[in-house]
C-alpha positions as CSV (number, residue, x, y, z in Angstrom):
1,X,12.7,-15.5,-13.7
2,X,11.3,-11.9,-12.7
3,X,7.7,-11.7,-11.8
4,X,6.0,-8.1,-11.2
5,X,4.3,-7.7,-8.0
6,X,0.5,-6.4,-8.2
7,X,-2.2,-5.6,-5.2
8,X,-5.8,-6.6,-5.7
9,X,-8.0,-6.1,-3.2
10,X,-5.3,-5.5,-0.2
11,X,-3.5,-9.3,-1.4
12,X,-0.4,-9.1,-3.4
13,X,0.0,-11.5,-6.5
14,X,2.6,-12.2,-8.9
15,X,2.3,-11.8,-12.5
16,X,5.5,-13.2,-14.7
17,X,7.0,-10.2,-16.5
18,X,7.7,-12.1,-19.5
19,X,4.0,-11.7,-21.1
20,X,3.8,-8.1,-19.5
21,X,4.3,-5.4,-22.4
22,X,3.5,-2.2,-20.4
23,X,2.6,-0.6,-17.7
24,X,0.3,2.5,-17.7
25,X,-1.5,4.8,-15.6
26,X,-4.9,4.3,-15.1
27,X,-7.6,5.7,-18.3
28,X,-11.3,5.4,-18.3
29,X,-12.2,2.5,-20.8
30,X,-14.3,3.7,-24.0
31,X,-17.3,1.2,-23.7
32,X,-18.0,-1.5,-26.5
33,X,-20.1,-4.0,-27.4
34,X,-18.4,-6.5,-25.8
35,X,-20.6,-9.1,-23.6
36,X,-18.7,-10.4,-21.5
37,X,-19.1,-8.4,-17.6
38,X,-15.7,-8.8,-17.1
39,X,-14.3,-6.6,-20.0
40,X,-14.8,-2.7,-18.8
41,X,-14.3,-1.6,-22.3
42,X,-11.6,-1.0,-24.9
43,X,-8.8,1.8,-24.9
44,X,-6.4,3.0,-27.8
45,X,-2.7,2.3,-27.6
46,X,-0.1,2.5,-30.2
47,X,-2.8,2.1,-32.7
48,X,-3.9,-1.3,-31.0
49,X,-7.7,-1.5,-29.8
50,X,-6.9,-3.0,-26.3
51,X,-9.6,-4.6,-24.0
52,X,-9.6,-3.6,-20.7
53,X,-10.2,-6.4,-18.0
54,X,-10.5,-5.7,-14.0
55,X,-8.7,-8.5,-12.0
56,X,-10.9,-8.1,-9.2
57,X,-13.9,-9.5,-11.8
58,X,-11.8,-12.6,-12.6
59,X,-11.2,-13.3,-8.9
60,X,-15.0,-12.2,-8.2
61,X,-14.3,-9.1,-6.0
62,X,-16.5,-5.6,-5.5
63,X,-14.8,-3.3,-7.7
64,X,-12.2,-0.7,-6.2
65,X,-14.8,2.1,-6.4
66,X,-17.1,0.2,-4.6
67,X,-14.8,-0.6,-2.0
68,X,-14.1,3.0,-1.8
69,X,-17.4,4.4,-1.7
70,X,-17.9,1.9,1.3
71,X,-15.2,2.9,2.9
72,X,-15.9,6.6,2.7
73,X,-19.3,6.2,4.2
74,X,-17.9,3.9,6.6
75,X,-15.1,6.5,8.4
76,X,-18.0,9.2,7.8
77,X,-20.0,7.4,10.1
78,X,-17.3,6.7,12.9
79,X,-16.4,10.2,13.1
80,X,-20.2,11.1,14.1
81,X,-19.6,7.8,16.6
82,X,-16.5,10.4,17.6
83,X,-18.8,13.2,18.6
84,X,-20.9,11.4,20.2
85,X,-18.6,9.6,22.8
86,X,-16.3,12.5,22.9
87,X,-19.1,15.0,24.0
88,X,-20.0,12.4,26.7
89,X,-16.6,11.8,27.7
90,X,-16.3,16.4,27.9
91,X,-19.4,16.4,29.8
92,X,-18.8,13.3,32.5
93,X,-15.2,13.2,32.9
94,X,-15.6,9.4,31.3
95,X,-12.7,8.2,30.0
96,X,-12.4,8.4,26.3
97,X,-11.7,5.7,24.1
98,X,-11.0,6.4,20.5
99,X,-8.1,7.6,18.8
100,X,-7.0,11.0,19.7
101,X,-4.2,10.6,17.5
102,X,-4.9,11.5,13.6
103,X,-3.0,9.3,12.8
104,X,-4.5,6.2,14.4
105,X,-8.2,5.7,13.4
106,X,-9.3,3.9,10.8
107,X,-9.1,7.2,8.4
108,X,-6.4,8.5,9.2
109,X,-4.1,5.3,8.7
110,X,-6.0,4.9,5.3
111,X,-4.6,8.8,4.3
112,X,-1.2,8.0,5.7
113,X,-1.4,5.2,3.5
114,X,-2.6,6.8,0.6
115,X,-0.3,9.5,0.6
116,X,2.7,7.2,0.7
117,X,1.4,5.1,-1.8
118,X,0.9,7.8,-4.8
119,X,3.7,8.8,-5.8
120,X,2.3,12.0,-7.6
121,X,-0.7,14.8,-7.7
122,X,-2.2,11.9,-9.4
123,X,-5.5,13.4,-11.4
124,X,-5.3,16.1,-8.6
125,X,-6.2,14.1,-5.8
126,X,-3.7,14.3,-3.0
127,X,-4.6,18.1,-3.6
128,X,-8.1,17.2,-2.8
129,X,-7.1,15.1,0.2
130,X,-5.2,17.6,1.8
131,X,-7.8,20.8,1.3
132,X,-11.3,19.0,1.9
133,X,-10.0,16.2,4.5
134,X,-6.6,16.3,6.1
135,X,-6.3,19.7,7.9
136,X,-10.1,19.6,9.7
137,X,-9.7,15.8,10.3
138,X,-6.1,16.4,12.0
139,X,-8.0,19.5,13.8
140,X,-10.1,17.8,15.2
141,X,-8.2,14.8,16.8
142,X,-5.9,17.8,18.0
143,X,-8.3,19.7,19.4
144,X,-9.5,16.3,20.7
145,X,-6.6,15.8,23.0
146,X,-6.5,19.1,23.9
147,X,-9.7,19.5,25.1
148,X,-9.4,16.7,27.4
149,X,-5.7,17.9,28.9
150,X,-7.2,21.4,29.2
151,X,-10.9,21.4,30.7
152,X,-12.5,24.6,29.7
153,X,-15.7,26.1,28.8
154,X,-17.3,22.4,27.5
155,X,-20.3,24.8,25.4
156,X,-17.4,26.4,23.2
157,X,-15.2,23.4,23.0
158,X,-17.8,21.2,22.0
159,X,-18.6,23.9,19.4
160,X,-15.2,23.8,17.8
161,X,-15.3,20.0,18.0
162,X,-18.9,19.6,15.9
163,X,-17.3,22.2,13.7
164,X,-13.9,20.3,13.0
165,X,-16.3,17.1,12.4
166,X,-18.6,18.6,10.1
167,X,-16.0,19.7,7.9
168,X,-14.4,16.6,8.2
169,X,-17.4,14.5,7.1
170,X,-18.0,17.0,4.2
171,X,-14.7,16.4,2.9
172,X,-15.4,12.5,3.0
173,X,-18.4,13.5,0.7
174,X,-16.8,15.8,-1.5
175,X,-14.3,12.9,-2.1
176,X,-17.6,10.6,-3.1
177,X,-18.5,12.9,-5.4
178,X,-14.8,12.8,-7.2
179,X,-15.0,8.9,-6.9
180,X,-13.7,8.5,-10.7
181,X,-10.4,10.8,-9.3
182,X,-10.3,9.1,-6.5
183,X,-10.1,5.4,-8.4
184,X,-8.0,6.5,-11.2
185,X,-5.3,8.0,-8.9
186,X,-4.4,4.5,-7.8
187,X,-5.9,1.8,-10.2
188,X,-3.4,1.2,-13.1
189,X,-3.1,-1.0,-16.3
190,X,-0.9,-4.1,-16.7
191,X,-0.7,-3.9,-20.6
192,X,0.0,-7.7,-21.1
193,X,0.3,-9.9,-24.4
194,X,-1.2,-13.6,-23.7
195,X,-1.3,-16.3,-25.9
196,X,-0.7,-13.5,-28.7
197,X,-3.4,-11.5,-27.5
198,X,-3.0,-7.6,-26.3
199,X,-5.2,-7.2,-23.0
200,X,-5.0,-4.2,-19.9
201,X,-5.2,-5.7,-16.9
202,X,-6.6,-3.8,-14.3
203,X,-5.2,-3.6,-10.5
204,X,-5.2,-1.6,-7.6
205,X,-1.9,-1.0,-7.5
206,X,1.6,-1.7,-9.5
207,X,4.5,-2.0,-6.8
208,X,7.9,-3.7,-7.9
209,X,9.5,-6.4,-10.0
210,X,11.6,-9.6,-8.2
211,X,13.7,-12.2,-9.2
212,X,12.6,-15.9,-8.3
213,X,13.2,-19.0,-9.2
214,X,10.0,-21.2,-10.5
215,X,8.8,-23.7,-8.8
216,X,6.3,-25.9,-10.9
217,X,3.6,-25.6,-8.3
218,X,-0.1,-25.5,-10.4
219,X,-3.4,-25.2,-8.9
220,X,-6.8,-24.3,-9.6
221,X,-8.8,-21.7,-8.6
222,X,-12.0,-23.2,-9.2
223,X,-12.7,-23.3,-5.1
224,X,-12.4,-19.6,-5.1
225,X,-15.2,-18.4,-7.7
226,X,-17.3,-18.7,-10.5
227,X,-14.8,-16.7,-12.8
228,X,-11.9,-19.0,-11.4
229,X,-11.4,-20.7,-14.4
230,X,-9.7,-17.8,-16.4
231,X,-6.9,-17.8,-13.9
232,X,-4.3,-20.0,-12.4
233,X,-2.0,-19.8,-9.4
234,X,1.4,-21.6,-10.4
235,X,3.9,-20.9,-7.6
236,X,3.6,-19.2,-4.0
237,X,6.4,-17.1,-2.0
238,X,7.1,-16.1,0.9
239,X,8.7,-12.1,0.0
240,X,9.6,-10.1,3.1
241,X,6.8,-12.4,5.3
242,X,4.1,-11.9,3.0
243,X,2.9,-14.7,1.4
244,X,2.1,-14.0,-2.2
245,X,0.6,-16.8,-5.4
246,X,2.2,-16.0,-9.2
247,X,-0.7,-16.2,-11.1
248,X,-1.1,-17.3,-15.0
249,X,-4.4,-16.4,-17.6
250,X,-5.9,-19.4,-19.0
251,X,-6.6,-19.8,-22.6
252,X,-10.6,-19.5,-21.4
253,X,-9.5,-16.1,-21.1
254,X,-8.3,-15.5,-24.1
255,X,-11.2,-17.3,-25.6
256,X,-13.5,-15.1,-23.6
257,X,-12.0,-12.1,-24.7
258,X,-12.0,-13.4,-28.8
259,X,-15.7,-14.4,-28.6
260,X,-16.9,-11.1,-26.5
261,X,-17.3,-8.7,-29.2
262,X,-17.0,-10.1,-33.0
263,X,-16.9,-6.4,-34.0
264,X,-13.1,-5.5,-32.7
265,X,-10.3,-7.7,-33.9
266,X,-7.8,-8.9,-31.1
């Protein structure tokens, strides 16, 4: 049986390929009149008016924009943390504890991440990435090291430091402001046919189909949230050491999707 791996919310479910018709990049939903919080809206495909459900919803996450947004703000703030306990560190001949490395703070791992994970411009934003954030935020660890390998005038050094962060932190915002690229360069749509319904599902990421054999392991998800009732996980696996649940939609959420909006057939 071959099941297609998804990521939602940094966990990596299974969904069985046999009810999946499609998969697509990411497009901005149309809104409609549906009622239901969990439908994002409706998209046209082949002529088919398609709801658009995010998975995060059903399993009662933030959304991935959110997520991002928080993110953003968070790194921006660490990097002013940076400056602060580097300019002491200049100044006193403290040691100095954060990363120097670009590589190895919390930003930095979550570009080298990003970068390996798109596998295109996608919507123009590695582009972005690498003009508004890479090249000061790699400056500035540099520089970093440097600085503390080669004392020097502490005034100017400090100087190019401030300046390397400031860029740094308004490259973070500029990506805030370009959230929607941001999101749609990695969410996709799992265009999926259920119970002889067409639906979009909406994860973070799409990664690659395996073969396994089923188990016939059910449970509920009714310990994990409110919305729990619209999935359920059937098998687990371990793949490569991660563990990872194959998950099934319920008829509730078929039904949810038939009774949200009376005004678009499904």
């Amino acid at each position: 049986m071959q099941f297609l791996q998804i990521e939602v919310n940094r966990q990596n479910y299974l969904i069985n390929t046999d009810c999946v018709s499609e998969l697509l990049h990411f497009q901005a939903p149309m809104p409609t009149a549906y009622h239901s919080e969990y439908v994002d809206g409706i998209i046209s495909h082949k002529d088919k008016v398609v709801p658009i459900v995010s998975i995060r919803k059903l399993l009662d996450f933030s959304s991935f924009r959110d997520e991002q947004l928080t993110f953003i703000k968070k790194v921006a703030g660490q990097h002013e943390d940076w400056v602060q306990d580097f300019a002491h560190s200049l100044e006193s001949g403290d040691s100095f504890t954060k990363a120097l490395d670009p590589h190895q703070c919390e930003l930095g791992k979550w570009i080298d991440k990003t970068l390996a994970c798109l596998r295109c411009n996608n919507h123009g934003f590695v582009d972005l990435l690498s003009h508004e954030v890479i090249e000061c935020h790699d400056a500035l660890h540099n520089h970093g090291k440097e600085f503390l390998e080669n004392k020097g005038d502490t005034e100017e050094q400090m100087q190019e430091i401030r300046k390397n962060a400031k860029n740094t932190i308004e490259g973070l915002h500029t990506l805030e402001a370009n959230i929607d690229k941001l999101t749609s360069a990695f969410e996709q749509i799992v265009l999926m046919n259920i119970h002889g319904k067409d639906v979009g599902i909406v994860v973070d990421r799409i990664d690659k189909t395996h073969e396994l054999e089923e188990k016939g392991f059910f449970t509920s998800t009714n310990n994990m949230s409110k919305t729990s009732k619209y999935l359920q996980f059937v098998d687990y696996y371990d793949i490569e050491g991660t563990l990872m649940f194959s998950m099934k939609f319920t008829e509730d959420f078929i039904n949810l999707l038939r009774e949200g909006n009376p005004e678009v057939k499904i």
